[in-house]
N, C-alpha and C positions, 0 to 999 in steps of 0.2 A: 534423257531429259535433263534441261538443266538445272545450276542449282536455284535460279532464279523460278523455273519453276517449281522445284520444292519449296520453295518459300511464300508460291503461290496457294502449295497443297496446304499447308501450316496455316495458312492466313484467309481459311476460307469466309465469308462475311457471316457472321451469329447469327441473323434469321435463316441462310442453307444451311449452317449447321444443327441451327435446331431442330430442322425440314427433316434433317438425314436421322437424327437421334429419334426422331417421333416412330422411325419407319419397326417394325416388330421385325424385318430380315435385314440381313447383316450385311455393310456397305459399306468394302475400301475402292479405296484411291489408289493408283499404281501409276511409275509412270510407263512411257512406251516400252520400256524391257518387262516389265511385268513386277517391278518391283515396287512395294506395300509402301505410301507414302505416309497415307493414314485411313483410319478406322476407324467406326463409333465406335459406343462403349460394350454396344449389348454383343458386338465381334470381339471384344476383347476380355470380356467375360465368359464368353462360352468360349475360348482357345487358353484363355489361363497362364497367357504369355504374351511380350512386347512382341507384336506385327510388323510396326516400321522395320523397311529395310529388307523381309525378307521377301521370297518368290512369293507370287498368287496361287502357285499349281502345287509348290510344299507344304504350304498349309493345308490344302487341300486333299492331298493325300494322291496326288498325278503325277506320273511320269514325265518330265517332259524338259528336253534337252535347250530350251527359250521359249521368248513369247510367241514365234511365227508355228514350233511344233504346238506348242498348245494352245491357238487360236485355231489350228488347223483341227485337232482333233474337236474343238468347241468353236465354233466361229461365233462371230460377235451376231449380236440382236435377237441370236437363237435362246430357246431356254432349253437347258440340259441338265440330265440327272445324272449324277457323281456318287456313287455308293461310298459308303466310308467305314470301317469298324467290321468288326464279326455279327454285330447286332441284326445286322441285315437293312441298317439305317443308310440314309441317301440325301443330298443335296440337291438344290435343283437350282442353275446357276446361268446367269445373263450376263455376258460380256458387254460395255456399251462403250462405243469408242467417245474420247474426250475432245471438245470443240471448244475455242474462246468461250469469253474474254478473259477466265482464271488460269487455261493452263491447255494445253494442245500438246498430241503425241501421249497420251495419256489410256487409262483406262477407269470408266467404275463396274466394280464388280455385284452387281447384287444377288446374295447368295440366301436361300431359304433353308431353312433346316425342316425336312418334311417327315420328324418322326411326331410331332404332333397330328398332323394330319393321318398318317399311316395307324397313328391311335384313333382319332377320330371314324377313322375309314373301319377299324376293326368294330369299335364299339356301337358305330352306324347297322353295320354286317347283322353284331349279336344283337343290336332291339329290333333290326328287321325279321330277324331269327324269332324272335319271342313275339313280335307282333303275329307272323305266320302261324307261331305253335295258338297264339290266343285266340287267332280269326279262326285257325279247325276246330277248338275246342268249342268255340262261340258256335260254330256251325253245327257241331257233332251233339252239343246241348241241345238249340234249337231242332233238329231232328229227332232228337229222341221225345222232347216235350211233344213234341207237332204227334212224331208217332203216337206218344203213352196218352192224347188227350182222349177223355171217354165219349163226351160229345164229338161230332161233324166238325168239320175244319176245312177250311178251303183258304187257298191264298188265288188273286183273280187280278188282272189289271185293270185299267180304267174303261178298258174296252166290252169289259163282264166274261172276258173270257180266265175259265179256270186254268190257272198254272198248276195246281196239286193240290192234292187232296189228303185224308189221312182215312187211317183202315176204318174208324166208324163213320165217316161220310160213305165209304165205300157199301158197308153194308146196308146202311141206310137208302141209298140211293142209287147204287149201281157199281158195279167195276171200275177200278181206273179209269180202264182205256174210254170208257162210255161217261167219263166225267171228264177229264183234261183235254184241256183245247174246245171243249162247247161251253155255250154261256150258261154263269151261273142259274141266270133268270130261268133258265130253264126248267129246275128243279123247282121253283113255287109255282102255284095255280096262276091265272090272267090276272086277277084283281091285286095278288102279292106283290107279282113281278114286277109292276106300276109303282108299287111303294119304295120296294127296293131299288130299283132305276133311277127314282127322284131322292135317294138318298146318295145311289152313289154319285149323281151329278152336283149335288149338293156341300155334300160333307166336304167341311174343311179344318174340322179337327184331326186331331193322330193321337186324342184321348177313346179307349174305348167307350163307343155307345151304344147302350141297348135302347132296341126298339121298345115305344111305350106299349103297342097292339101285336096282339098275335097273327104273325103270316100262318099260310096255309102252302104244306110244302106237298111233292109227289113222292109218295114212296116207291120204292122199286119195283112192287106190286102193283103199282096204280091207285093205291087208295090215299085220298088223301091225309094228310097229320096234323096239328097244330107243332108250329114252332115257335119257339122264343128266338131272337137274331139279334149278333152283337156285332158290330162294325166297326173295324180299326183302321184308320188309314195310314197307312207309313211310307216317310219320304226316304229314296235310296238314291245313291249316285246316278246311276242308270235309267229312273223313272219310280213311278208309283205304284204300290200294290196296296191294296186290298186284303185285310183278312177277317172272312166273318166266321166265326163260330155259331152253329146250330143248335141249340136244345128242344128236343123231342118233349113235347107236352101234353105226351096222350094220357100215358099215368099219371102224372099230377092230376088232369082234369076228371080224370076219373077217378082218383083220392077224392076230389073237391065235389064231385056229385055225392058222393057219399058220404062224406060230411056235413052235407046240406042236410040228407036225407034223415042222420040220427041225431041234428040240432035241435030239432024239438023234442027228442025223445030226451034229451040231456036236461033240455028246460026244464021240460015237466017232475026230473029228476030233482033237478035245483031244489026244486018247492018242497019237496019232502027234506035233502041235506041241509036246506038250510037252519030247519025247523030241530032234526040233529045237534046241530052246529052250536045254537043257543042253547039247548041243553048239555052241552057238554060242558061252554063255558060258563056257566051255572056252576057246574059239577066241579071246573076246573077251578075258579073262584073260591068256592067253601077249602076246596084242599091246600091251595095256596098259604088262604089267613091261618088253619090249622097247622101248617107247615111254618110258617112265620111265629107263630105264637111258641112252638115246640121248641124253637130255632132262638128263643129268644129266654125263654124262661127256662132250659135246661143245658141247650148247647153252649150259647153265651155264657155262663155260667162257670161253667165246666174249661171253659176256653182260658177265662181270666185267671183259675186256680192254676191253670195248667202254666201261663205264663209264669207266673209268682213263685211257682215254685220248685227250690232250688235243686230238690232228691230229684235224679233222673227218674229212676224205678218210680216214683211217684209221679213224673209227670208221663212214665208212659204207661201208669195206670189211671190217670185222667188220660192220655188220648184213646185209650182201649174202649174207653166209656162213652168218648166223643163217637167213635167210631161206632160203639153201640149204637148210638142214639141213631146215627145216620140210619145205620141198617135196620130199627125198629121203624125208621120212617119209611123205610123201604119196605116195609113189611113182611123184617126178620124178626129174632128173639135175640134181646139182647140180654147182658151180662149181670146179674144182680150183685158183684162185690161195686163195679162201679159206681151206679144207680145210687148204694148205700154211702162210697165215698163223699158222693155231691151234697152229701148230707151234712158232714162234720164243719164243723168252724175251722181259720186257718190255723187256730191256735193248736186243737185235737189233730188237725193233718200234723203239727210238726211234731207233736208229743209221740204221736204211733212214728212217724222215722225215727225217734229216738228210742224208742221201745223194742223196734225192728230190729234196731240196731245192737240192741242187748244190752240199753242203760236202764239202770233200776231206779228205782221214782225219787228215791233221796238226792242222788246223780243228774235227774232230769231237772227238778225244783233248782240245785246250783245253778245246770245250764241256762236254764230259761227264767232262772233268780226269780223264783215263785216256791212257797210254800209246798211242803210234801205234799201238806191236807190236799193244796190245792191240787195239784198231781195228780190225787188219788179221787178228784171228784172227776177230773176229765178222764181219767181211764172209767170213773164208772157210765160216764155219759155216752164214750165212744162206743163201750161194751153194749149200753140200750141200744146205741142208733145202729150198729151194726149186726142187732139181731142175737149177742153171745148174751145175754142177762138170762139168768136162773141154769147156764152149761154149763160142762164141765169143760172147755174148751176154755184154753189163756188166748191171751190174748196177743202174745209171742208169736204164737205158734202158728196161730191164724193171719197175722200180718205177714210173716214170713212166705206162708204156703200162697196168700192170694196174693202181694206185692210178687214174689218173683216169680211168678207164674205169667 
């Protein structure tokens, strides 16, 4: 080619260059020898090196001695695939011969790089793989549900003919083979069958719906049953089925006769519990306000000292007390050192921690900056309220033994 036209390949007009830059596969120019005039960019980015100048078929990773051997082994207008690398990766490559008014004797090459696809193709492969494993397990659930349902089960097309059944439709009503393929109608008495026939022509939900009236079914024996019937309709590729679930109503209704039968006897029951009833809450009244008043003028009480005060040992002989109290309401026996506690002022509670403690009354008066006298008149009042007045028991000895105890 000549150089006039290289200079045509160089000078191609910027709306076909943009055309060729837009394309996602990769588009040189050659001329009639096969050699590279130009290139977008996204071919010069994926080879990583200047193009102009060199062969089509060296880039490409081909054998080929000119452009007549390797049009021969690729002829033009065809598309062909060029393997390239270890990867197992492949080109797929259109030769198209070049016609005015830019440049003649020429070639363009449009060359695809198909390992995205070969990706695409695997990744297609593995959801078709995992769609397959979903639709067995979908399937292999629905079989087992169908199988484990306690009630009758039927799937049926629009035609009322049963497609399947499950083992307690089976016992109910018959053997398989004496169920599949005959209409469901079959299995309800004349006056059912009617109902059911004008539902299935009807229904255009695929919410299940229960029937509001009880049909009347055939048992296998020939007697008839009451059933309850629930009707799903479900759209599939292939057409419509049908699935009604049956529930047996014979024990229920015969629960419900029998419940009728002992409703008056519950009645007549009533009339006496009720009269119970109000006596009890009578009863339960009086022990309430009693329980309140207890809760109020001892527990309470006892609660507040318990906060206040700062000796552990002290405040877990006020809760021992609170705890009394509970269990006296419960109708235990409770503790008489606490009972007596609840007695003392907070002043006589701090004087006995200090007395517990082994301070002697001259000692206490400094602490609590009060007279000995005084001291010595709350030890005589603790000693009254605690029951020790006229013993021979101190008062030490006893705080000690009932506090840590």
């Amino acid at each position: 080619m000549s150089s006039n036209t290289d200079d045509n390949f160089e000078r191609l007009p910027e709306p076909i260059s943009e055309v060729f830059e837009s394309f996602s596969d990769f588009i040189l120019f050659t001329d009639g020898g096969g050699r590279i005039c130009s290139a977008s960019a996204r071919v010069v980015e994926f080879f990583e090196c200047p193009l102009e100048g060199r062969r089509l078929w060296n880039i490409l990773g081909v054998e080929a001695s000119g452009i007549e051997d390797f049009i021969k082994a690729y002829p033009v207008a065809g598309v062909h695939e060029i393997p390239y690398g270890e990867s197992g990766g492949s080109y797929s490559l259109r030769l198209i011969p070049l016609a005015g008014p830019y440049c003649s004797e020429g070639y363009v090459a449009v060359v695809t790089n198909n390992a995205p696809f070969v990706e695409l193709h695997e990744a297609y492969e593995e959801r078709m793989e995992d769609n397959i494993a979903a639709l067995d397990d979908s399937i292999a659930l629905f079989n087992a549900l169908f199988e484990a349902a306690q009630d009758p089960t039927f799937l049926a097309d629009s035609t009322f003919r049963i497609l399947t059944s499950n083992p307690a439709a089976e016992r109910l009503f018959g053997r398989s083979c004496a169920l599949s393929g005959n209409s469901c109608l079959s299995i309800f008495s004349a006056k059912s069958s009617k109902v059911v026939r004008e539902h299935f022509e009807t229904c255009t939900t695929e919410i299940p719906v229960p029937f509001d009236e009880l049909l009347t079914a055939r048992h296998s024996s020939g007697k008839k049953i009451p059933v309850e019937l629930t009707m799903h309709k479900v759209r599939l590729q292939t057409g419509t089925v049908f699935h009604l679930g049956l529930r047996d109503m014979t024990d229920i209704q015969r629960l419900e006769t029998g419940l009728e039968e002992t409703r008056e006897q519950v009645d007549g029951m009533n009339v006496a519990l009720r009269t119970v009833i109000e006596s009890v809450e009578e009863e339960k009244k009086d022990m309430h306000e009693d329980f309140a008043l207890q809760v109020r003028e001892q527990i309470m009480p006892a609660l507040d000292r318990m906060i206040k005060e700062p000796v552990p040992q002290m405040r877990r002989s006020f809760g021992r007390f609170i705890k009394e109290r509970l269990s006296a309401l419960a109708g235990e026996t409770g503790d008489q050192f606490e009972d007596l506690l609840l007695k003392l002022t907070p002043r006589e509670v701090e004087i006995c921690r200090y007395i517990e403690a082994g301070k002697g009354t001259e000692r206490i008066g400094e602490l609590l900056s009060i007279t000995a006298d005084t001291v010595r008149t709350h030890r005589k009042n603790i000693r009254r309220k605690l029951g020790l007045q006229g013993k021979s028991v101190s008062l030490i000895s006893y705080l000690k033994h009932q506090v840590g105890s």
